[in-house]
Structures are given as C-alpha cells and as structure tokens.
N, C-alpha and C positions, 0 to 999 in steps of 0.2 A: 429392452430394458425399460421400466415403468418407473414414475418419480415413487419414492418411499411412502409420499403422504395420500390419506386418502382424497377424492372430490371436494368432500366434506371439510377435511380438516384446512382446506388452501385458504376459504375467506376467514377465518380463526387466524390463521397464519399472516394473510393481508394486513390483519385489524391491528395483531399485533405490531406486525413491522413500523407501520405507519402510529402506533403508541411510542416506539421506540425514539421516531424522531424529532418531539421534542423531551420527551420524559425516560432519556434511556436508562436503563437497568445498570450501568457502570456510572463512577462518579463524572462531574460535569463542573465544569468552573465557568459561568457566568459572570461576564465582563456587560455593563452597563450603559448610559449614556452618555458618563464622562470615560470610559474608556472604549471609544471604539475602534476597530479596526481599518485602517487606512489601505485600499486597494489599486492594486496595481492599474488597473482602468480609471480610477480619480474619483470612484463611488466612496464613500464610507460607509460601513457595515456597523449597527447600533442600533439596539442592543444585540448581543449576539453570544453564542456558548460554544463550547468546546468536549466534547465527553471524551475522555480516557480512562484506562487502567494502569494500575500497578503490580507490582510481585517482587517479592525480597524487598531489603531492608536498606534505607536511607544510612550509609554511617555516620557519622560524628562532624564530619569534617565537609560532609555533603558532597566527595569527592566522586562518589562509584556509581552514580547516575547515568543508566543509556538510554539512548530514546530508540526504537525501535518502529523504523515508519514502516509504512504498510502498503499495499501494491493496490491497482487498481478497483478492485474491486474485494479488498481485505477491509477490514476493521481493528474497533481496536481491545477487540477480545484475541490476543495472541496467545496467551496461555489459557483462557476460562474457555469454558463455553458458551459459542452464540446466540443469548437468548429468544430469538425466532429458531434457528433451526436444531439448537441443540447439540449440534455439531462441536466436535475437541475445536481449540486454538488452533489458528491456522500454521503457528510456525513451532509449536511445539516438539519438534524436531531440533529446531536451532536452541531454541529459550527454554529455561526451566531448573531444574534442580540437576546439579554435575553436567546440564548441554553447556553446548561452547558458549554461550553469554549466558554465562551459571546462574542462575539466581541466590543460589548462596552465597555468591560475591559482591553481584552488583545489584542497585535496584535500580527496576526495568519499568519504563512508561513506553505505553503505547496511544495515538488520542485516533481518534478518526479524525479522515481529514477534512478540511473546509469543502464544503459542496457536497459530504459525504450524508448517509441518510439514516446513521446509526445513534444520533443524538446530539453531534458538532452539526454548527448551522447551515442546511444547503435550501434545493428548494422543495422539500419534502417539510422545511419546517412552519410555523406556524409565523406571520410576518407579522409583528405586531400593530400595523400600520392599520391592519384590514384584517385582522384575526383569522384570515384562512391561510392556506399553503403558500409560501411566497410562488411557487412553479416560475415561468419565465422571467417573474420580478425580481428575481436575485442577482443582483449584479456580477457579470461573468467571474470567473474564480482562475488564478494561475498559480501552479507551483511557487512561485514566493509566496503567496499571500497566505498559502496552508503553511510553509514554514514561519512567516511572519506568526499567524496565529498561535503555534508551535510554539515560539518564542516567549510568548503575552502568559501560554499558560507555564513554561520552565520557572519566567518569574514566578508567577503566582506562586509554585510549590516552593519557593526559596530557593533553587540550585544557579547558582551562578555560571560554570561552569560541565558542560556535559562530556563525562567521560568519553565515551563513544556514542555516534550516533550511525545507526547499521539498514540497511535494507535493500529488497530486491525489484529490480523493474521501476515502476513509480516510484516503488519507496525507496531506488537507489538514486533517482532525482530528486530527491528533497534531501538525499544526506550532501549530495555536492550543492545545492542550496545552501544547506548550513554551512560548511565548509567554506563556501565563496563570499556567503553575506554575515557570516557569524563567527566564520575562522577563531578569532580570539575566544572565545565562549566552546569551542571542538577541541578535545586535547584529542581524539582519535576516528576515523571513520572508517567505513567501508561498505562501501559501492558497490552491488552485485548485478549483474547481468543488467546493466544499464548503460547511459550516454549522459552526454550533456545538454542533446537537443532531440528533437522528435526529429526521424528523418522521413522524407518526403512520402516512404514508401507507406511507414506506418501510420501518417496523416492520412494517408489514402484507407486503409481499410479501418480509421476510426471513422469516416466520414461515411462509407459503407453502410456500419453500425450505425449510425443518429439518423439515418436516412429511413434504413429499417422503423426504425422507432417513429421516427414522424411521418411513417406512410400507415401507419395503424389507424384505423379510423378512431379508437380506443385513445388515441393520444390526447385529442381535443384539444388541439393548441394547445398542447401542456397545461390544461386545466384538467386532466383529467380525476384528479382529488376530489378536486372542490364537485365535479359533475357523478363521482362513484363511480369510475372505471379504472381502468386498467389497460395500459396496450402490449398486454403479453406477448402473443402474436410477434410483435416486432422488436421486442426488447429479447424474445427467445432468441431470434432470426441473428442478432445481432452478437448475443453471446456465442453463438453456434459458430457466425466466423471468426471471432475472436481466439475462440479456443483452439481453433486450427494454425493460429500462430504462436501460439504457445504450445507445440510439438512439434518435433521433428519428422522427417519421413520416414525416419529410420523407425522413431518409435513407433508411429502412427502404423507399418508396416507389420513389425513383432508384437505388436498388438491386437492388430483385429486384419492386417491384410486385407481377401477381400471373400473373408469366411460370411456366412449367411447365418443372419438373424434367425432361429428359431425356427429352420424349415430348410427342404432337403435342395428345391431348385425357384428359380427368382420366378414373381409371379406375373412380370411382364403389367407389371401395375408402376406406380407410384408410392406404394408404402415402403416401410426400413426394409428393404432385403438383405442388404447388409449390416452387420457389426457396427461398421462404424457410423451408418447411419442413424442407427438406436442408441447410438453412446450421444453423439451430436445432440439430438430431438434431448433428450436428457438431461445434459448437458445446461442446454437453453431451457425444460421448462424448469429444472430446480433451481434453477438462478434468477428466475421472473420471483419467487418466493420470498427471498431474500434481499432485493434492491430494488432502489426504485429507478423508474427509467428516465425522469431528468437530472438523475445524478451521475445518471450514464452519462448524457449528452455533457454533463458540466464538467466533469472528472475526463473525458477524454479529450477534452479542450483543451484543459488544463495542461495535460501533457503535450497535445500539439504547440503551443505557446510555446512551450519550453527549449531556450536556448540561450543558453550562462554567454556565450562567446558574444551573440550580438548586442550585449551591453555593454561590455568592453571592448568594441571597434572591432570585433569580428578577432580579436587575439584571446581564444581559449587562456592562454597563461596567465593575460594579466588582471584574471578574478582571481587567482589563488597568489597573488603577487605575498612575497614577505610570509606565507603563513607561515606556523611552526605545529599545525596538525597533522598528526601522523595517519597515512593510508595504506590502509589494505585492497586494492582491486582484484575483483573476481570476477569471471565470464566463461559461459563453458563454448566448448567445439562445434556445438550441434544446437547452437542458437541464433535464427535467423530473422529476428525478432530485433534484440541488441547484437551483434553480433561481434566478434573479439574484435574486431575495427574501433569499435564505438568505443570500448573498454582502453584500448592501445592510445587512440586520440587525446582519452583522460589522461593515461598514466606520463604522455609525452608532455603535455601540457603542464601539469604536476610536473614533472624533471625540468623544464624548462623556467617554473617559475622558483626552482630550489627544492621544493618540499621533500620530505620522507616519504616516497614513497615504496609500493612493495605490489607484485602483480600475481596473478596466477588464474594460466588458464587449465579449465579444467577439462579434462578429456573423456565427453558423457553424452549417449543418443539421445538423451531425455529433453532435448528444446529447449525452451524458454523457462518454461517452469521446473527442471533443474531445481532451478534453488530452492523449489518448495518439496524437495522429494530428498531420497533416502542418497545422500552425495555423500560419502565418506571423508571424500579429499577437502571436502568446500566446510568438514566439518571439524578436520582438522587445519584445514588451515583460519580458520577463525577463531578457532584456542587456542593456537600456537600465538595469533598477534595480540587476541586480547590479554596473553600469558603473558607477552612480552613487552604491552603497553601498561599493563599492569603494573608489573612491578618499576617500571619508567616513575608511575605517578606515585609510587607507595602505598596500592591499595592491597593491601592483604587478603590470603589467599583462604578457603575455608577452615583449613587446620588452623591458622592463624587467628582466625577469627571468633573459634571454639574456646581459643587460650584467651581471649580477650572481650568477656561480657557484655561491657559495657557498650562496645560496636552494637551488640546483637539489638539493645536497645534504645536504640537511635532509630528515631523518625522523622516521617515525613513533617 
C-alpha cells in the first residue's frame, strides 16, 4: 500500500501544513497580552490563539452548545474537511445532520487543542518573541491547560453554560477535565474509551514514540523548522507503534492475518512481505503529512501528566464532589489501550461522589479506535442520553425547532 500523494505533492503539503499553524483555514479567537493563559507549570502563555469550528445553530437562549474535543492526533475540523489533507471530518460518523449529536439541535464547536499544530498555539507556531517557531520554547502543555484554553474561548463565543461536552481517548480526558474543574458550566458529558489518568503502560509506549522522533537526525533538537527539515523517519516510526494500540488482535487478525503484500512467497528480505506491514509503513508516512512532530512529543506529554485523582489526595471521587452533571460512560471489550477498568474506575468514582451517572460497555473487536468506526450500539447510546438530557434542559428537538423560526435564527 502506497501514500495517495505524489513525491511531488508532500513538500506542497509540508508548506501548507506549516501555513496552517499560524494562519489556519478555520476561525481563531486570539487572546492577547492582557489576556494570557496561565499554565499549569507556572509559565504564562501571551499572546496566544485558539482555532476552532462550528456547525448548526446557537439558539436563543444559548443553551444547546457541545463542545466536542478531539483525540490525539484529531483536529478541530470534525465535520469539514481537513484543509492539508482534504480528508471528510474525522468524527462525522458521530456529529452532523440527524447523527447522535445532531447538528440540527445543537451547536457544535470543535477547537484544536493547546500544543496542537492546526492553528491553536503549540510549538509549530510562530513565537512572537523571536518570530520563528517557538519548537522546544513552548512551555510544556497538560490536559487542563487545553481545557483551560477551552474555557477562555466558550467565554469569548458568549456560552455560559455547555450542554454537553463529549469525546473519545484524549478527548475523553479533557471532557472529565471539564466535568472536574468546570462541573457548574457541564450540564452533560460523556467520556469514551478513556481514564482519568495515563496508566504506566501507555506512558511507556508514548515515550517509545518521542524517542523515535528525537533519534531522527532530521529532528535538530527540535529546531527542525527554523533549519528546513523534517524527522519523518521517526515521527513515521512512531506513529506505526501507536497505531498498534489502537487495535485489537482480533481485528489486526480479520484483517490482514499474516497474508502477503502483493506477492506469492516472502522474499527472505527486509521489505513489507506482509499486509500488515504495508498498512504500518502507511499508516506512519500519511501521518508525517499532516502533523507536526513536536506536537507529537507535547500532546503525548500532555496525556502522560494526566491524573484528576492526584490533585485530590489520590481520592478519584472528590474532584466530581457535589456535581449536578449528567454522565454517559462508554468503553468497548476489545480495548486495551483504555480498557473497561479505566472506564468502571470513572463510573465508581462518579457513584461515589453522588452524580448521575450511566455506563455502557460495548461489545466490539475493533480496539481502541472503536469509537472512531461504524459502532452502532456507542451510536445509539449517545442519542438515546443526549435525547434524554435533552429534554432535562428544554432544548427542543428538530421538529420542534421547524415550528419555531425564530430559534433557527439565533447566533453565535
């Protein structure tokens, strides 16, 4: 299997990507020197921006607003498409017109997140300090700090209140971010195939990953920008074992077994002889395309950091103490990645501090990435609570909203 693009077309694609990161193609709410971003390391970030999307309609009342975060290596084109790769929204499957977080109901923001490389500030952006690429000058980045960010821009749009805020993996750590440090401002969440903390095993193969990257000679001490390179090579290498954690063996199995790439018997070489070798190689180089690789390194940090309990004395329960936001947990069978441990740990912790909560695991080979694929059950049970948290808050439903105009035009 060969990447889509031609030789040709990759530095075209580079150039763009790296335009993207400060000047992206979706809107961007730039926060200034009197508003900067306060970091969980004790850095403060200023000036700094934020790029997101919208779809569907703000109502009246500015009640039906979700925020839909995005996984590690997502953006925040969820419904458009990605303008480097051209590619549909990544979660278009969940989001969109009649899916389970309809956009005929509710209006949907998506931002990339802090450290991300898509037009919110990481270290691919432009530092205004020294007008090149901040690269290692970016002060580390942790899951609050993207939700914090998160926060700065909700204001800006005027929502007080976020109906639901939903996502999977990464982006199901930033919705219990919200949930923990924003609880009043969440009337609903839901948590997919996520935890509350990185567990040892998957710090272990992010560290893998950033190791790959900084043995590229291409890396340049992360000045690679500023010098005109790129450490493909090891940002491939890196993705490649990523992505074997985000499947199962079952599927990895029903997938490609251990059939031979494009030829009758192995050639006693070193190239793909196998299937799943060529999906791999693939895999890692259409992903050097599209991201940059100290966003890798920052954005997997970010997750290792994360752990809601050790800020509360090591008692999971008592960051959701008192809330009154409603939850939906989801995690499938054949995820070993988050696996339904990590999900149970949430939901007991939730029960323990009171909340509303609601679980469901789902029974699917598909691994980790599950949630970004064709799950029926995971797609019903996410219309069934947003149906249900719905009409809790009084936000009306499409037919509803046909008989009543004046909703239709309400804006952001």
């Amino acid at each position: 299997m060969t990447s889509p693009l031609a030789a040709g077309d990759l530095d075209a694609t580079e150039r763009l990507r790296r335009a993207e990161a400060d000047q992206p193609s979706s809107p961007v709410a730039r926060f200034g020197a009197d508003e900067p971003l306060l970091l969980d390391s004790g850095a403060v970030l200023a000036p700094w921006q934020i790029a997101y999307t919208t779809d569907g309609t703000l109502n009246a009342d500015r009640s039906n607003a979700v925020l839909v975060c995005h996984a590690l290596t997502g953006d925040q084109y969820v419904t458009t498409p990605n303008p480097v790769t051209g590619k549909p929204g990544w979660w278009t499957r969940m989001v969109g017109p009649g899916r389970p977080v309809d956009t005929d109901r509710f209006f949907v923001i998506c931002a990339n997140v802090l450290g991300g490389c898509l037009g919110t500030t990481g270290p691919a952006s432009t530092d205004p300090q020294t007008g090149a690429p901040y690269a290692l000058n970016l002060p580390m980045i942790t899951i609050p700090d993207m939700v914090r960010a998160q926060a700065m821009l909700i204001d800006r749009l005027g929502i007080d209140t976020l109906f639901c805020v939903v996502g999977g993996s990464m982006g199901g750590m930033q919705v219990l971010e919200w949930a923990a440090s924003y609880g009043p401002r969440v009337f609903s969440a839901v948590p997919i195939a996520t935890g509350a903390r990185h567990s040892s095993q998957n710090i272990a193969f992010h560290e893998v990953g950033r190791q790959a990257v900084m043995a590229d000679p291409d890396w340049c001490g992360g000045r690679y920008l500023a010098e005109g390179r790129n450490p493909k090579k090891g940002l491939a290498v890196a993705r490649m074992a990523a992505h074997i954690t985000y499947m199962s063996d079952q599927s990895l199995h029903s997938k490609f077994g251990r059939n031979l790439q494009d030829r009758d018997k192995v050639t006693f070489g070193f190239e793909a002889d196998f299937q799943i070798e060529s999906y791999l190689r693939h895999q890692g180089m259409s992903f050097v395309d599209r991201f940059d690789a100290n966003s890798y390194l920052y954005v997997t940090r970010a997750m290792d950091y994360f752990d809601i309990a050790a800020r509360h004395g090591d008692v999971l329960a008592r960051a959701f103490r008192h809330t009154r936001t409603r939850f939906c947990v989801v995690s499938f069978t054949s995820d070993w990645l988050f696996p339904t441990a990590e999900s149970k740990a949430v939901v007991h912790a939730l029960s323990a501090a009171g909340a509303n909560v609601s679980f469901v695991e789902i029974d699917s080979p598909k691994g980790h990435d599950a949630f970004l694929l064709e799950e029926p059950e995971m797609f019903a049970t996410v219309r069934g609570f947003l149906m249900g948290a719905a009409r809790a808050r009084g936000i009306p439903g499409p037919a509803e909203i046909a008989e009543a105009p004046a909703l239709q035009r309400a804006g952001a």
